[in-house]
C-alpha distance (Angstrom), angle and dihedral (degrees) to the residues before:
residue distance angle dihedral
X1 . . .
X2 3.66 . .
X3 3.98 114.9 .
X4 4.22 93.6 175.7
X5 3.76 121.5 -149.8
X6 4.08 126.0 -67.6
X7 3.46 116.0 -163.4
X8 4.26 143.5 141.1
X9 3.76 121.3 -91.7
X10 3.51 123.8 -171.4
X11 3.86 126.9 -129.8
X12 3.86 134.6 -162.9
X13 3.71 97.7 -110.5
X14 3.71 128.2 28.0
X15 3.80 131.9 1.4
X16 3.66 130.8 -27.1
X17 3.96 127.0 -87.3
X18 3.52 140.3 -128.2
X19 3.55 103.8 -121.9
X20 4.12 118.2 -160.7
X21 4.10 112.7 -160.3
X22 3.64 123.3 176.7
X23 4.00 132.2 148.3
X24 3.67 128.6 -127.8
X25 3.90 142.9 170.3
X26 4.46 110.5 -62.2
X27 3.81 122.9 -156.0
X28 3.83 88.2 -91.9
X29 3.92 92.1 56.3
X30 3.87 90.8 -108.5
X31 3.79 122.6 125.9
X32 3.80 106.1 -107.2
X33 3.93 120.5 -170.0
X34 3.73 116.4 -121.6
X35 4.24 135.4 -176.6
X36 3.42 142.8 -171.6
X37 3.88 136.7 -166.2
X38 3.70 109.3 -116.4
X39 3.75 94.7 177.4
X40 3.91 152.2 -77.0
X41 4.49 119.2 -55.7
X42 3.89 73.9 -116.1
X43 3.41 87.6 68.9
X44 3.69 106.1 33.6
X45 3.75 103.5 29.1
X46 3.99 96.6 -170.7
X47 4.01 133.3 25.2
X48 4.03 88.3 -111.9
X49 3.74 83.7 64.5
X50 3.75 98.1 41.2
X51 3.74 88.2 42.9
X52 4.06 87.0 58.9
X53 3.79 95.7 57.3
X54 3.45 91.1 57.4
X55 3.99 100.0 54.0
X56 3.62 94.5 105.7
X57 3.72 98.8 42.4
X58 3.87 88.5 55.6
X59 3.60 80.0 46.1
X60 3.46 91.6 62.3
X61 3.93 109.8 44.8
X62 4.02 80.6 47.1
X63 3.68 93.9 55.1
X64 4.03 92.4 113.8
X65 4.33 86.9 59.9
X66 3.75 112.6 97.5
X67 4.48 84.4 -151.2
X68 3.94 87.4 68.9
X69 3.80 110.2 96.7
X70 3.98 103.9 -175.6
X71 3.72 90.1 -179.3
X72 3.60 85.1 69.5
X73 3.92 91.3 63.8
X74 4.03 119.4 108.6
X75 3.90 123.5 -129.8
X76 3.37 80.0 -117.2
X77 3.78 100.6 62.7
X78 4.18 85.5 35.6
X79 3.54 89.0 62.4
X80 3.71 97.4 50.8
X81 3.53 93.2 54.1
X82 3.44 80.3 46.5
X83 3.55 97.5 57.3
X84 3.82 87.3 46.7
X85 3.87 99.7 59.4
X86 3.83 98.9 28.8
X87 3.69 115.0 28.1
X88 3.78 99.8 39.1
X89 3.85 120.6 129.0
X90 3.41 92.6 -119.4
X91 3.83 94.5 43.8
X92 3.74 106.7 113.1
X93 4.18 90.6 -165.7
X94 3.78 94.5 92.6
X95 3.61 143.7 40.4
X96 4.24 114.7 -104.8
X97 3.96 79.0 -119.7
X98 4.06 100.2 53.3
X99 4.12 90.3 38.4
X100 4.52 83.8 56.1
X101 4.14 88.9 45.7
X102 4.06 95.7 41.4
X103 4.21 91.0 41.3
X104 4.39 81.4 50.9
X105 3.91 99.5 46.8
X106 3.87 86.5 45.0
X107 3.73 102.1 49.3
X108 3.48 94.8 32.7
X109 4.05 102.5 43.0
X110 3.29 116.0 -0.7
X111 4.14 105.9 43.3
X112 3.67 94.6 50.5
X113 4.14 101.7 48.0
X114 3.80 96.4 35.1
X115 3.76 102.3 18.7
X116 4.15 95.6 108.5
X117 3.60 98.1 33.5
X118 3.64 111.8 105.9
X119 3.99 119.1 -124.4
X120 3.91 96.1 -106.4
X121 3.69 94.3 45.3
X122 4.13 98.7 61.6
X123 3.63 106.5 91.0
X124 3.49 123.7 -163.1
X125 4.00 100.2 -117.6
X126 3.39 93.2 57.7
X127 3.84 98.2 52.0
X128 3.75 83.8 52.4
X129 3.82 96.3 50.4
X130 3.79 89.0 43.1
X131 4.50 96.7 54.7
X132 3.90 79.7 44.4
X133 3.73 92.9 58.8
X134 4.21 97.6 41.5
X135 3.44 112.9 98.3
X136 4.00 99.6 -123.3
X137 3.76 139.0 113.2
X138 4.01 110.5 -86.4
X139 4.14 88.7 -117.0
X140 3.90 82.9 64.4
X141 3.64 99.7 47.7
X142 3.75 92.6 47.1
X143 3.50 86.7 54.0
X144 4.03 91.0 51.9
X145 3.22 89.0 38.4
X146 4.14 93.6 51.4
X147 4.07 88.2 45.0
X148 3.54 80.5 57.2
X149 3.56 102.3 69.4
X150 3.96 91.0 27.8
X151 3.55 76.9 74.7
X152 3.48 109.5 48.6
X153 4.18 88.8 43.6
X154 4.13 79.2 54.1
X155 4.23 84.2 52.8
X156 3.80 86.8 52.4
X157 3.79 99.1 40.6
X158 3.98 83.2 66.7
X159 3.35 91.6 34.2
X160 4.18 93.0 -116.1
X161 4.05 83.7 136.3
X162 3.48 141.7 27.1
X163 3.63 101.9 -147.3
X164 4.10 147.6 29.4
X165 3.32 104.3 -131.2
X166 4.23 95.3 176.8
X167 3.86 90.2 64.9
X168 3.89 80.2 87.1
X169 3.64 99.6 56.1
X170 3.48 123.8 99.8
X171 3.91 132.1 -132.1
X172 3.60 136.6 163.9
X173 3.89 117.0 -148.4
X174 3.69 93.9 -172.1
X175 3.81 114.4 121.0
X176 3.38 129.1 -93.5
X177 3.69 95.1 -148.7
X178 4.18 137.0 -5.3
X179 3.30 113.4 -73.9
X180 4.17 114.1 -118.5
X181 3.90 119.0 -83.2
X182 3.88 123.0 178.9
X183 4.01 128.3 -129.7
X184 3.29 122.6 -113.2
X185 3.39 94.6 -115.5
X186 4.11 86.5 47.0
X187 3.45 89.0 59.1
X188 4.17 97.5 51.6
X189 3.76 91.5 42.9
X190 3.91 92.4 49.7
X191 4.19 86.6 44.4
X192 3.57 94.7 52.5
X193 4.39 94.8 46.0
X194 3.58 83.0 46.7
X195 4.13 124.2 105.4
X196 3.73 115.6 -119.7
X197 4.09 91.0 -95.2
X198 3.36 99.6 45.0
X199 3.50 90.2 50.0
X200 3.22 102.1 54.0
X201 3.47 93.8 45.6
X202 4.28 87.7 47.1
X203 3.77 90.8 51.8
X204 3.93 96.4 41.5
X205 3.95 92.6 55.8
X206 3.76 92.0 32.3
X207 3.91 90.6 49.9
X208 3.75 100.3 43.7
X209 3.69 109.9 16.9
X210 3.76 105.9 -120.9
X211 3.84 116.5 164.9
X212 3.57 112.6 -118.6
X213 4.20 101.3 -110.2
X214 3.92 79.2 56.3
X215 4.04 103.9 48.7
X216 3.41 91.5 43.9
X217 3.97 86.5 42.0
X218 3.68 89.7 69.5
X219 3.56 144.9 118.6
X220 3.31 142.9 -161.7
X221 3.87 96.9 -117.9
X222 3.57 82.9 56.5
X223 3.62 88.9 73.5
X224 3.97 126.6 85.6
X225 3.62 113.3 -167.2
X226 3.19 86.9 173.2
X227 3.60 104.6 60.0
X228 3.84 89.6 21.2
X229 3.47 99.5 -116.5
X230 3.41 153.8 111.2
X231 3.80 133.6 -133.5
X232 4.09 115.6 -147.5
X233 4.04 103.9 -156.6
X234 3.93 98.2 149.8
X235 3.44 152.0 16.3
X236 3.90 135.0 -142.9
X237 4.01 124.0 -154.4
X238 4.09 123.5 169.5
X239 4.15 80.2 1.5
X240 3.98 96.4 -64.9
X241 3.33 114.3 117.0
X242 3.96 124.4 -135.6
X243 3.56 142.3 156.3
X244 3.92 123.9 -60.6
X245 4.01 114.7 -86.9
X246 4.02 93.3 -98.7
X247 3.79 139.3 -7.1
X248 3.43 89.0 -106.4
X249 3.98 85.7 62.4
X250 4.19 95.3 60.7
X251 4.03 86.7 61.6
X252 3.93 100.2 122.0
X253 4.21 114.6 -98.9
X254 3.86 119.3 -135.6
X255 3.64 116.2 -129.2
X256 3.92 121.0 -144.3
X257 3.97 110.2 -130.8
X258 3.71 83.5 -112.6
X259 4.30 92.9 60.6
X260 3.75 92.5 48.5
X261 3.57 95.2 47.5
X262 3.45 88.6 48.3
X263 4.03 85.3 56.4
X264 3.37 95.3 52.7
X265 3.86 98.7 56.0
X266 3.96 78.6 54.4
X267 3.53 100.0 51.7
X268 3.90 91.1 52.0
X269 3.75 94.1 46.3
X270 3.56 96.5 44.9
X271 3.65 120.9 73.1
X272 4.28 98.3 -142.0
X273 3.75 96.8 76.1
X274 3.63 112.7 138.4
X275 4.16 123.9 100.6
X276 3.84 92.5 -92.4
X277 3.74 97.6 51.2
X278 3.72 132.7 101.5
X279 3.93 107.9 -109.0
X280 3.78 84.3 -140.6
X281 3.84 93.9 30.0
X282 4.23 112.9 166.0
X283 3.69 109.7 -112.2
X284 4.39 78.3 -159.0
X285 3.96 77.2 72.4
X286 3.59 98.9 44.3
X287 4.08 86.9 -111.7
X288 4.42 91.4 -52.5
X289 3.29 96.5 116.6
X290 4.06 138.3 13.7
X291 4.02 129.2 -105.6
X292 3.85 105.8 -83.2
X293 4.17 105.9 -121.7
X294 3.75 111.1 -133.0
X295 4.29 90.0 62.3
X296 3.49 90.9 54.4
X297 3.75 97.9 45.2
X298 3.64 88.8 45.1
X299 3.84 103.6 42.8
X300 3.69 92.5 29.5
X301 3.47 124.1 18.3
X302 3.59 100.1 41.6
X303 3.47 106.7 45.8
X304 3.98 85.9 54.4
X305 4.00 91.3 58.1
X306 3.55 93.6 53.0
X307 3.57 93.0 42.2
X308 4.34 90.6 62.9
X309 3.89 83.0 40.6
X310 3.81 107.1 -96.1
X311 3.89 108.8 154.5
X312 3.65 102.2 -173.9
X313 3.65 125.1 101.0
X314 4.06 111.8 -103.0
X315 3.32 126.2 -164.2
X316 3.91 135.2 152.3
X317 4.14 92.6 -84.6
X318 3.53 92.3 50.0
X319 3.88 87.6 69.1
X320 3.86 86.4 59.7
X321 3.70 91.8 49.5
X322 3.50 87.7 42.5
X323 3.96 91.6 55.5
X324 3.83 92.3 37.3
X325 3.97 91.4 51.6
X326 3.96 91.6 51.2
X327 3.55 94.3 43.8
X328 4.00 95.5 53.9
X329 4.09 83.5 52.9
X330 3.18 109.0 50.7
X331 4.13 76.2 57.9
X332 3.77 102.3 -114.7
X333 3.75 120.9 170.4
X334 3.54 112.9 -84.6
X335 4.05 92.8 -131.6
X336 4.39 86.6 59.4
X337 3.80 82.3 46.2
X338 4.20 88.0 62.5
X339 3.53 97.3 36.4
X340 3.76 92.3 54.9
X341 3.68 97.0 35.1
X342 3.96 88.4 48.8
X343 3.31 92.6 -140.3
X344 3.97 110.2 172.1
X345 4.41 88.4 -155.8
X346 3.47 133.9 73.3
X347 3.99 88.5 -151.8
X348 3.94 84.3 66.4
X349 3.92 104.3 59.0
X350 3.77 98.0 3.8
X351 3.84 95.5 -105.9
X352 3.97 105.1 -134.4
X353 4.21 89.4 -157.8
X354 3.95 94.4 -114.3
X355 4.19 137.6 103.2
X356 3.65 121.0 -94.2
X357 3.48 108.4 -157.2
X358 3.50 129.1 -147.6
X359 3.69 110.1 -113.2
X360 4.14 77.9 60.0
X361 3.73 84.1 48.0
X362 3.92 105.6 50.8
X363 4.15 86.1 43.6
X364 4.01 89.8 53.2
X365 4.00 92.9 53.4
X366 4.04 88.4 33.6
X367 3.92 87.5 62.1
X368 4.21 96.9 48.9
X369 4.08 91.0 45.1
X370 3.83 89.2 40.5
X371 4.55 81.7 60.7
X372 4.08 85.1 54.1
X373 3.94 100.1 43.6
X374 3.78 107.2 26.0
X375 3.73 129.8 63.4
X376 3.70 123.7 -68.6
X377 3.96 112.3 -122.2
X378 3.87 120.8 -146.2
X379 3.18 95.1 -93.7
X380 3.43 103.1 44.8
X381 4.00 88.5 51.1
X382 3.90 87.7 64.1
X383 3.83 94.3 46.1
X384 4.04 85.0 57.8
């Protein structure tokens, strides 16, 4: 049995590491060394600590020796060696996005209720019982749930387990209650209190229904005023940048006369104008890197909606529900509703198998940005 080497390694900026070294068999047949990262000594304070986040990794290049019991492994030693094979920087299996949400659910959730039971001891009713109890939406608890049995199918992929015992457990992910949606008229008052950035950025996500990671994601080489359009090719979340959410998500957007004029007035008032540059770059990074979302929805946009009396609960999404919810009234085809939603799942928009094409396209988006910039008729003023 082969229990490798732990020890500290410096490194040229911040604390030490806990380095793990072991050999095993390369594609030759010759021993080759290997090592992994486990973590800072912030982290693990002693080697009896470091030593314990590494039980299923030694688990795993000691899979051949009848002595190893994996069974006997905790959740909480399965998710380290989790963490070490899927969530690493340099791990190229996940988005920068999923690794933040996964590493969140775990620590928060997951770690501290199931942490020191052993894999054979969770059973599958009480798992159930327990996301029944927590106090979360059931979208969150099917994702806890769901990360659940990504890990035990991780535990079998190394052969650590023999079985996944959360493909039993049951969880709705159907909401609880409608998400929020602004008026029209809640939309036009919020534009007009708003402050030139925040408006543009309010009527751009409002008006074509990009998620926030991919508005502020883009850049201005991206845009063709031209062909009035705009090409989504990445997204950005905690300031790394990635690749958009699905495929389906890179299809072009249409922009309404109204959007790209809009961008204009912000390319000439901002000082970050050439093709490289963030359309919403942060002057607080001379211009490297764009505003992050949530501070100025917080600090900015919020406070304004509640200031001209809007209750509801805003947040980036609720632009795309916003745009989604206008688009299915004003009785557009439910194919055009996919295309310029981007949705990559015919359970989403109801995909009806056929081509929108994008005359039908630009006149769907025209006739939601048309409600925000044109006059409001009589009986659109009672609807709002």
């Amino acid at each position: 049995m082969q229990n490798g080497c732990l020890m500290q390694a410096p490194r040229r900026r911040g604390p030490n590491v806990w380095e793990f070294r072991w050999r095993e068999p390369g594609s030759d047949g010759r021993r080759v060394h290997r090592r992994i990262v486990i973590g800072t000594v912030e982290r693990f304070q002693d080697e009896s600590r470091a030593s314990s986040a590494i039980a299923a990794l030694r688990c795993e290049i000691n899979s051949h020796a009848e002595r190893v019991r994996p069974r006997l492994l905790t959740l909480a030693q399965l998710v380290e060696h989790y963490k070490q094979r899927e969530l690493a920087l340099d791990s190229q299996w996940k988005t920068h996005s999923t690794k933040v949400t996964y590493q969140g659910y775990l620590r928060k959730w997951i770690v501290p209720r199931w942490g020191t039971y052993t894999l054979s001891s969770i059973r599958p009713i009480d798992v159930e019982s327990w996301l029944r109890s927590l106090k979360l939406s059931r979208a969150s608890c099917a994702k806890i749930r769901n990360l659940m049995s990504v890990l035990f199918n991780h535990a079998r992929r190394y052969d650590l387990f023999d079985r996944n015992p959360i493909t039993l457990v049951r969880q709705s992910a159907k909401r609880r209650r409608i998400p929020e949606v602004l008026g029209i008229g809640e939309v036009r008052r919020l534009l007009r209190a708003l402050n030139p950035r925040e408006r543009t950025l309010v009527l751009i996500a409002a008006g074509t229904g990009l998620r926030m990671s991919e508005l502020f994601g883009l850049k201005w080489k991206d845009v063709d005023f031209d062909a009035n359009q705009v090409s989504v090719t990445r997204s950005i979340v905690d300031q790394v940048v990635g690749p958009c959410k699905t495929e389906a998500s890179q299809k072009p957007v249409p922009l309404d006369p109204c959007l790209a004029k809009a961008l204009s007035r912000w390319r000439r008032r901002t000082r970050y104008r050439g093709p490289e540059d963030w359309i919403f770059a942060s002057p607080h990074t001379g211009g490297r890197k764009p505003y992050r979302g949530w501070p100025l929805m917080r600090y900015y946009i919020q406070p304004v909606a509640q200031r001209i009396g809007i209750t509801k609960r805003i947040g980036w999404h609720t632009f795309r529900h916003t745009y989604s919810t206008l688009l299915k009234a004003a009785g557009v085809d439910i194919k055009v509703m996919q295309e310029l939603l981007r949705h990559a799942s015919s359970r989403v928009t109801m995909d009806t198998y056929t081509q929108a094409i994008t005359s039908a396209k630009r006149q769907a988006q025209s006739s939601v940005v048309s409600l925000f910039t044109g006059k409001l008729t009589e009986v659109e003023k009672v609807a709002s």
